[in-house]
C-alpha positions in Angstrom: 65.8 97.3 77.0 65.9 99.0 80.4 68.1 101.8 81.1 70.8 100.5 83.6 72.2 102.0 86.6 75.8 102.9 85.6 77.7 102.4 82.4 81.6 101.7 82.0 83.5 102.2 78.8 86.9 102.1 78.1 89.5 98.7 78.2 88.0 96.2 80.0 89.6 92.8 81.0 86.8 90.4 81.9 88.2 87.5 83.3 85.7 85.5 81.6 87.7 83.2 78.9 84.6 83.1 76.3 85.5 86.8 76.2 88.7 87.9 77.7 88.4 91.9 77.2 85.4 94.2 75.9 84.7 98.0 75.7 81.9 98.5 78.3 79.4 96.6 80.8 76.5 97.9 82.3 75.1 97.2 85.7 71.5 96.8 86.8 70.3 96.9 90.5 74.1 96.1 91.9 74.7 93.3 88.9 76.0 93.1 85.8 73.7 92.8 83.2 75.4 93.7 79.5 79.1 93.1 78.5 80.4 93.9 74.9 81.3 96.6 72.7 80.6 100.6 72.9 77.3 99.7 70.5 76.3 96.7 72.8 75.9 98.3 75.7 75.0 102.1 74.1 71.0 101.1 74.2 71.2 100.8 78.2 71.9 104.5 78.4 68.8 106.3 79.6 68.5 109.4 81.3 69.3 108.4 84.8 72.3 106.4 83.8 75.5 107.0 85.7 78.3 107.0 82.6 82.0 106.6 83.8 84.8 106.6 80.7 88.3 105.0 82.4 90.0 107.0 79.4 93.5 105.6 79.8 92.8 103.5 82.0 91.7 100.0 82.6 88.6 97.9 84.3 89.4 94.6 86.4 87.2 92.3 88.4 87.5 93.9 92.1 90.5 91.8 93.6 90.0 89.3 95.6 92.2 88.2 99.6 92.2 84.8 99.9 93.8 84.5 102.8 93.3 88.0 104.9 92.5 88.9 108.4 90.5 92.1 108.2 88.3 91.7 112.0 92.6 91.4 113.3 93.8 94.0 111.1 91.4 95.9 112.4 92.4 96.1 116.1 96.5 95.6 115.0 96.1 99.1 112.5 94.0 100.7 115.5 95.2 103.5 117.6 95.5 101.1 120.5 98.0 98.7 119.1 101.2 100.8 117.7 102.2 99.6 114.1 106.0 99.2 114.0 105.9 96.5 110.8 109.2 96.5 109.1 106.9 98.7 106.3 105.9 101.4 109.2 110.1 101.4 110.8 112.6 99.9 109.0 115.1 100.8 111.1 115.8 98.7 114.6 116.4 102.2 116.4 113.2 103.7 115.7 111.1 100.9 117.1 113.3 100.9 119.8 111.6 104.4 119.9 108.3 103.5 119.3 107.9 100.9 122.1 109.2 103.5 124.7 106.9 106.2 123.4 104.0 103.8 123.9 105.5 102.9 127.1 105.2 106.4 128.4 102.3 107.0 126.9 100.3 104.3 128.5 101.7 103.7 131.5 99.5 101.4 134.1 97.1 100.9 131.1 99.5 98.9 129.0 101.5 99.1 126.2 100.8 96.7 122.7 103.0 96.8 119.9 102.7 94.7 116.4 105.4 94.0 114.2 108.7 92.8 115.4 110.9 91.4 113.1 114.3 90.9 113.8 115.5 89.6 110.4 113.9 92.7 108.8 115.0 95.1 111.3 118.4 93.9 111.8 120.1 94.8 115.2 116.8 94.4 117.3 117.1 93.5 120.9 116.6 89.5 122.5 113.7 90.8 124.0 113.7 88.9 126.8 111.4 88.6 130.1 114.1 90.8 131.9 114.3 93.0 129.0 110.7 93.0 128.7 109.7 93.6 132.4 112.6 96.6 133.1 111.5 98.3 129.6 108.0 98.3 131.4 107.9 98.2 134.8 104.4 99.8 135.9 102.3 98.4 133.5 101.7 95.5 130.9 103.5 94.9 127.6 102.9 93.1 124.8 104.7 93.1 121.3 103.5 90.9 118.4 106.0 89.6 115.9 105.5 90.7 112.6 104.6 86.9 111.3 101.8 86.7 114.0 102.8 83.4 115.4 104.6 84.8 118.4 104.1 87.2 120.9 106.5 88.4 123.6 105.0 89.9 126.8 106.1 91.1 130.5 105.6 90.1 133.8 102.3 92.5 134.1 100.9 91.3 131.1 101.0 87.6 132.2 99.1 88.8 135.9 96.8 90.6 133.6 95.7 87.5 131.6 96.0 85.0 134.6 99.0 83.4 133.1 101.8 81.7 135.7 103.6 78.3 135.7 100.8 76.3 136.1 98.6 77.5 132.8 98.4 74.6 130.4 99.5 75.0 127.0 96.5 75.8 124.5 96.4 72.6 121.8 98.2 73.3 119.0 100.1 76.8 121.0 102.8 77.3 123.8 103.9 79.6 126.4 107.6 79.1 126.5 109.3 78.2 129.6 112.7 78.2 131.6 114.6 75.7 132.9 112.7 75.8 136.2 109.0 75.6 134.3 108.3 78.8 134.9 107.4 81.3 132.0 109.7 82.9 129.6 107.3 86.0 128.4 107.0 84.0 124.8 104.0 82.5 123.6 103.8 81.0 120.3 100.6 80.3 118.0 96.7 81.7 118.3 95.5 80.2 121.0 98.9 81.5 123.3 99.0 84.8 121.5 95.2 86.0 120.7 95.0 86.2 124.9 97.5 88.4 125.4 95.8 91.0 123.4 92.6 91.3 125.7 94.0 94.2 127.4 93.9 96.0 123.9 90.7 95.4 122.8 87.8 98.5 123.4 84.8 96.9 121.8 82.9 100.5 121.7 85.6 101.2 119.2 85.0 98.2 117.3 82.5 99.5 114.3 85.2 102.6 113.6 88.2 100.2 113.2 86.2 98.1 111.2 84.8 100.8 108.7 88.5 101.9 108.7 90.0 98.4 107.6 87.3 98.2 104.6 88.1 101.7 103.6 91.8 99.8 103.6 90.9 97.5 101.5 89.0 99.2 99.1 91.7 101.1 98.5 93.9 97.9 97.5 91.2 97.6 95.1 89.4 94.5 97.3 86.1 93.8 97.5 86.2 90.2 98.5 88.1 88.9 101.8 88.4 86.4 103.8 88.7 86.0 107.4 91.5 83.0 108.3 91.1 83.2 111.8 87.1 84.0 112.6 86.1 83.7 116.2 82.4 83.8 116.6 83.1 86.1 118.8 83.0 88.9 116.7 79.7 87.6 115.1 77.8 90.2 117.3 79.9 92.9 115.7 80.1 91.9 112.5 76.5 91.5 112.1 75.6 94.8 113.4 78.0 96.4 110.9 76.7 94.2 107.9 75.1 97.2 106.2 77.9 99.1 106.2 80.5 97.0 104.9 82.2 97.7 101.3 83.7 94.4 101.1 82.2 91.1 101.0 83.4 88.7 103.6 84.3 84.8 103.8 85.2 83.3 107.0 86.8 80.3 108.2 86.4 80.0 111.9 89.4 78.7 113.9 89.0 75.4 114.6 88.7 74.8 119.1 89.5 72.6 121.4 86.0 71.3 121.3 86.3 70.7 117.5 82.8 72.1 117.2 81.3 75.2 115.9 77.5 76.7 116.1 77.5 77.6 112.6 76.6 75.8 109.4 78.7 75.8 106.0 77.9 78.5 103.6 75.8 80.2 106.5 75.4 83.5 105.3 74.6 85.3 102.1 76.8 87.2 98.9 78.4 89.8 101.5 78.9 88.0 104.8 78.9 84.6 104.3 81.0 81.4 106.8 83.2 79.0 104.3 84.8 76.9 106.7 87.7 75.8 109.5 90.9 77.0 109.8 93.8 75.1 111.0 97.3 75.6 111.7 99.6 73.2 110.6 102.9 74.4 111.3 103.9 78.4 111.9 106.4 81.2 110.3 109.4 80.6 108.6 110.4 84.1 110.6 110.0 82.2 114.1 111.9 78.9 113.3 108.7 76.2 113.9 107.9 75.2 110.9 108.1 71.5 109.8 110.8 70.8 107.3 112.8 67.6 105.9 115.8 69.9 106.0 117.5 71.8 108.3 117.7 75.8 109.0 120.9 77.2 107.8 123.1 78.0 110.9 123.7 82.0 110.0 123.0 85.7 111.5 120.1 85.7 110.3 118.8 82.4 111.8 120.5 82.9 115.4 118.3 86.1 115.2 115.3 84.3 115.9 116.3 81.5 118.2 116.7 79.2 115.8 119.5 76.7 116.9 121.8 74.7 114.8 120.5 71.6 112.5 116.6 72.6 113.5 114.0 71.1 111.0 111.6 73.1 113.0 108.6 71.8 114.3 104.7 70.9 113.8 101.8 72.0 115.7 100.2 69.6 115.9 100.8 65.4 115.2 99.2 63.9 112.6 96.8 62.1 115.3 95.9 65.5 116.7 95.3 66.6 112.5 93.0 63.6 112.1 91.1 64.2 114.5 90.1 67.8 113.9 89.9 67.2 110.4 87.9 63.8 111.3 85.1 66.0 113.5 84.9 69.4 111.0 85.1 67.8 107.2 82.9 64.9 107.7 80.0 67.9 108.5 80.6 69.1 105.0 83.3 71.7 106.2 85.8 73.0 104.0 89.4 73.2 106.1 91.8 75.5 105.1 95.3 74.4 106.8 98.4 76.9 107.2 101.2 74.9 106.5 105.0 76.0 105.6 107.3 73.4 105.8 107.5 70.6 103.6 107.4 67.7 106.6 104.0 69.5 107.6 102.5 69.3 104.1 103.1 65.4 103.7 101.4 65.4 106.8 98.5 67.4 106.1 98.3 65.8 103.1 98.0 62.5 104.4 95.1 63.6 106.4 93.3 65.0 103.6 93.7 61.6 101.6 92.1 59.6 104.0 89.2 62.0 105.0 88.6 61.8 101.2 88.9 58.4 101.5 86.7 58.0 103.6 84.2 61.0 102.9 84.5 61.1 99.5 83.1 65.1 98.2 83.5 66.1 94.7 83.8 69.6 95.6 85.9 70.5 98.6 88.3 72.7 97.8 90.6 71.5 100.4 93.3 74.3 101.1 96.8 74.8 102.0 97.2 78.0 102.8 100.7 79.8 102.2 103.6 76.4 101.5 106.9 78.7 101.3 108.7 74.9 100.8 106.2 72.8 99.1 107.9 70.3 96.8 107.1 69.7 93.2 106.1 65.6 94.0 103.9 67.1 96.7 101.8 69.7 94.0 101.1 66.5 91.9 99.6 64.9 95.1 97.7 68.1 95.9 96.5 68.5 92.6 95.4 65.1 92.1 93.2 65.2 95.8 91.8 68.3 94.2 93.7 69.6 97.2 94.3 73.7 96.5 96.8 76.1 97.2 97.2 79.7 98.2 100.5 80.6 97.9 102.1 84.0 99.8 104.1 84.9 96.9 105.0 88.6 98.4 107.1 87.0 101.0 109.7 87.1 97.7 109.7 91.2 97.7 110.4 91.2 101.4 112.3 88.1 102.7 113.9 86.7 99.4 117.2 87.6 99.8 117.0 86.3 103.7 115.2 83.3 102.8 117.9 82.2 100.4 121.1 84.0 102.4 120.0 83.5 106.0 117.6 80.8 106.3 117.2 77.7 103.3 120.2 78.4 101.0 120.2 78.3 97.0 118.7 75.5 96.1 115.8 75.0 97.9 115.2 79.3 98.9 115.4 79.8 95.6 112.3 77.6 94.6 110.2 79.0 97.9 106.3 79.9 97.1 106.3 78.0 93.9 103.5 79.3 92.2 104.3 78.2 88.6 105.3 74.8 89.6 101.3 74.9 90.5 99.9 76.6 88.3 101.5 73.7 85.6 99.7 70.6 87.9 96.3 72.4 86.7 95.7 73.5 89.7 93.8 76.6 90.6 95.7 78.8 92.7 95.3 82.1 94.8 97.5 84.8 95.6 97.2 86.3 99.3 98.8 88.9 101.8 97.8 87.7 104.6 97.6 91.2 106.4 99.0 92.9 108.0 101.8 90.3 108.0 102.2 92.4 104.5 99.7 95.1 103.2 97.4 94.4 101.2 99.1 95.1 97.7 97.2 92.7 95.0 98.9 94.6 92.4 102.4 93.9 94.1 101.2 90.0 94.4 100.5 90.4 90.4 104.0 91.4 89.8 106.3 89.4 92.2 104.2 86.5 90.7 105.5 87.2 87.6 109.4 88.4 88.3 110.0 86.8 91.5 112.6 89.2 92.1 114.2 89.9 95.4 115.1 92.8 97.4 118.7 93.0 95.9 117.0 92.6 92.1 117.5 89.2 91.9 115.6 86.4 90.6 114.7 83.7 92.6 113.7 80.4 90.6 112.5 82.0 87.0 110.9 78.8 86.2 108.5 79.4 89.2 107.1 82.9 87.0 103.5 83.2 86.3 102.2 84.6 83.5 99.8 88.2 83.3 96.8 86.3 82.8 97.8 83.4 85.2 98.4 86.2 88.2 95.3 87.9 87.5 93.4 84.9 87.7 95.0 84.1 90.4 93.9 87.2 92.4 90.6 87.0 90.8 88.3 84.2 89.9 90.6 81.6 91.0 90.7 83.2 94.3 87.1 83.5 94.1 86.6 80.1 93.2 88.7 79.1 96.8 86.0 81.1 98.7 83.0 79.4 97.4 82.5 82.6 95.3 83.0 82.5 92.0 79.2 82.2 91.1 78.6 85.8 91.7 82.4 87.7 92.3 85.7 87.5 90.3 85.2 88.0 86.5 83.0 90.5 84.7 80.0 88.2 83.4 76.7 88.9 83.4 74.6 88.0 86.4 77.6 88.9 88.2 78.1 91.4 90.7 80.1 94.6 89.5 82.5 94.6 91.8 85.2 96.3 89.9 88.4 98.3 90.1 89.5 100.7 87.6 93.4 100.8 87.2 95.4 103.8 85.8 96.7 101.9 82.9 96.2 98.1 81.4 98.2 96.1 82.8 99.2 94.2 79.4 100.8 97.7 79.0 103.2 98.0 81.1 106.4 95.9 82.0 105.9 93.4 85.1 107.7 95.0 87.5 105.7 98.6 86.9 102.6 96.5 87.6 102.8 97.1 91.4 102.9 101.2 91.2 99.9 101.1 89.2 97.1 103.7 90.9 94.0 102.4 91.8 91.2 105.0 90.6 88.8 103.8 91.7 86.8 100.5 93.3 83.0 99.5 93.5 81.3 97.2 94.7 77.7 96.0 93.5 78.1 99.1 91.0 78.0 101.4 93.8 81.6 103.6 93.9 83.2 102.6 97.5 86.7 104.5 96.8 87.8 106.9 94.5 90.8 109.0 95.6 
């Protein structure tokens, strides 16, 4: 027996359901190659053996972002783009503050602010074109809304990116307009929004930001995330930097207006690897367009974003426009991953899916929908019996609960929003997500909303929606894994595994749910090697 290259003893929670929990593992040229007791793994200690005891402690699986944006986060956590997230300034006045700091700071060179949320940070400003252009008169100004599907930008930013009356709207995107056509300084969706941020964008940077945003994750205890909205882009970047990444990376390339893409699926290898196409279905419950049966409650909280009385919100896209895209990517053996929030949207989605099935027919697709805040129980048992997956944005609970049942969708149906246990009980397999930096990335946090579903004000929203421990680690694990075309090499601690692991400051099994989120992360590695300790 060959001496391995590190050793970890203490509690250890596998994943692996032939054997949920062990006293040590050893690891082997980045992969896991023992897994048992103390006296299993004691005869692959040799004299150049790293040894690491967790004592009180506790080794995981490294977690795993289903549904991430780490090449955006990148440029919306860098110096260039000013962070004013209801979790950076909570309070209305200070980013007030911050976007005339920026202002001043920048002058002719532009001003780009992520992070506006009215129903968050009550008492914000309409920020208007007027408002918008006399705020910043000498330069360009763009500020992002915290849900990413809707920008807000100034007279200079529009000359800047050769916007004016005449630009067509992107497919599946907008530029809002006034009554006379002309634009509003609104654009809503990717294709309208992802322009306005050329002005912010220093490519020389890039590698920095990028190093930064793993260092980010790995701190969350990630070593596994996927990219929802890959532009090729950034391949150049990307591939330049592939040596020095600490977390592996899955992307789904946005799907274009040519409905074509240069790549291949599964083109890559274990650390950098394209899964498939992203589409967006509907947007943010936050902006008021997504697709829904129901109407918007007509409160505060909904006026605050422009939502006006008995909307259902809107789609994207129509179901003609969705069978086509789907018609040109999945037939090419792409997996599609489709952002959907509203309930309308995901009858229509899953529509689409059914008859590319029924007319491609795949045994493994892993066809996703990717957050569904409203999805209906009915509508699980149809995704579930497609094979049709979910991952579900549970942490929205921590933040928005109380708005989502007071301001926006009332008791009965805000109470049941991100229904995890309702799928988890269809057998299907499920991922968590945070979908930075919409919300940090806080897998731990994901772990225990999942299992309280409790609200800002402490309460409960739909109990019966609860997972269990082991259903929210799997869920930010293997199942996750399994999503991203992974889980033959990432998400439990088997052998022939990689050892990407995180060590926790206590077993979760220990502690009550809610503690579960302010558990420390000690420590994360990837392929054995140690890529954060604090």
């Amino acid at each position: 027996m060959d001496p391995a290259d590190l050793v970890v003893t203490g509690t250890v929670l596998t994943v692996d359901e032939s054997r949920p929990t062990a006293e040590a593992l050893a690891v082997t040229g980045g992969r896991i190659v023992a897994v048992g007791s103390r006296a299993d793994v004691a005869g692959r200690i040799g004299p150049g053996t790293e040894t690491v005891d967790v004592g009180d402690g506790c080794v995981m699986p490294g977690f795993i972002e289903a549904h991430g944006h780490p090449l955006m986060e990148a440029l919306a956590l860098s110096d260039r783009i000013v962070d004013i997230r209801p979790v950076t300034l909570p309070d209305a006045d200070d980013v007030i503050g911050a976007v005339r700091s920026e202002i001043a700071a920048r002058g002719a060179a532009g001003a780009y602010l992520n992070g506006w949320d009215p129903l968050l940070q009550k008492g914000l400003p309409q920020p208007t074109l007027a408002w918008l252009d006399e705020m910043a008169p000498e330069g360009p100004l763009v500020i992002i809304h915290n849900s990413g599907h809707k920008a807000f930008f100034n007279s200079h930013a529009a000359r800047l990116c050769g916007l004016n009356r005449d630009t067509p709207d992107p497919k599946g995107s907008r530029f809002g307009r006034d009554a006379d056509g002309e634009l509003d300084g609104t654009a809503e969706e990717t294709g309208a929004v992802f322009p306005l941020l050329a002005g912010a964008i220093e490519p020389d940077n890039y590698p920095a930001l990028l190093r930064a945003e793993c260092g980010r994750l790995n701190r969350a205890g990630l070593t596994t995330c996927s990219e929802m909205a890959y532009d090729p882009a950034f391949k150049p970047l990307v591939d330049q930097l592939r040596n020095e990444l600490t977390v592996r990376l899955r992307t789904y390339e946005i799907s274009n207006p040519q409905m074509s893409t240069d790549a291949t699926p599964g083109e890559g290898d274990d650390m950098l690897r394209q899964v498939g196409i992203k589409i967006w279905v509907d947007g943010s419950p936050w902006v008021g367009n997504i697709a829904l049966t129901f109407p918007y409650l007509d409160t505060d909280a909904s006026r605050s974003i422009g939502v006006p009385p008995g909307s259902c919100g809107h789609a994207n896209y129509t179901k003609e426009q969705l069978t086509e895209i789907v018609g040109a990517y999945f037939p090419k053996g792409w997996p599609m991953a489709c952002h959907v929030q509203g309930d309308a949207g995901v009858d229509t989605i899953l529509d689409v899916y059914e008859e590319a099935l029924k007319r491609h027919p795949r045994d493994d697709h892993r066809l996703r929908l990717e957050h569904v805040g409203a999805i209906r129980p009915d509508q699980l048992q149809r995704a579930a019996a497609l094979g049709v997956t979910c991952s579900i944005f549970v942490d929205q609970i921590h933040y928005w609960g109380d708005i989502i049942v007071d301001g926006l969708f009332g008791p009965e149906r805000g109470s049941r929003w991100m229904p995890a246990g309702s799928a988890v009980a269809t057998g299907m397999r499920i991922s968590l997500h945070n979908d930075p930096p919409v919300t940090p990335e806080e897998p731990l946090r994901n772990i225990s909303v999942a299992m309280t579903r409790t609200a800002p004000s402490g309460r409960v929203l739909g109990p019966e929606e609860r997972l269990t421990l082991d259903q929210a680690i799997r869920a930010q694990t293997l199942d996750a894994a399994w999503q991203l075309f992974s889980d033959d090499v990432v998400g439990s601690i088997e052998v022939g595994k990689y050892a990407d692991l995180v060590v926790l400051s206590a077993d979760p099994r220990t502690v009550p749910p809610a503690d579960i989120a302010d558990l420390e992360i000690r420590a994360t590695y990837l392929a054995g090697r140690r890529v954060y300790a604090p």
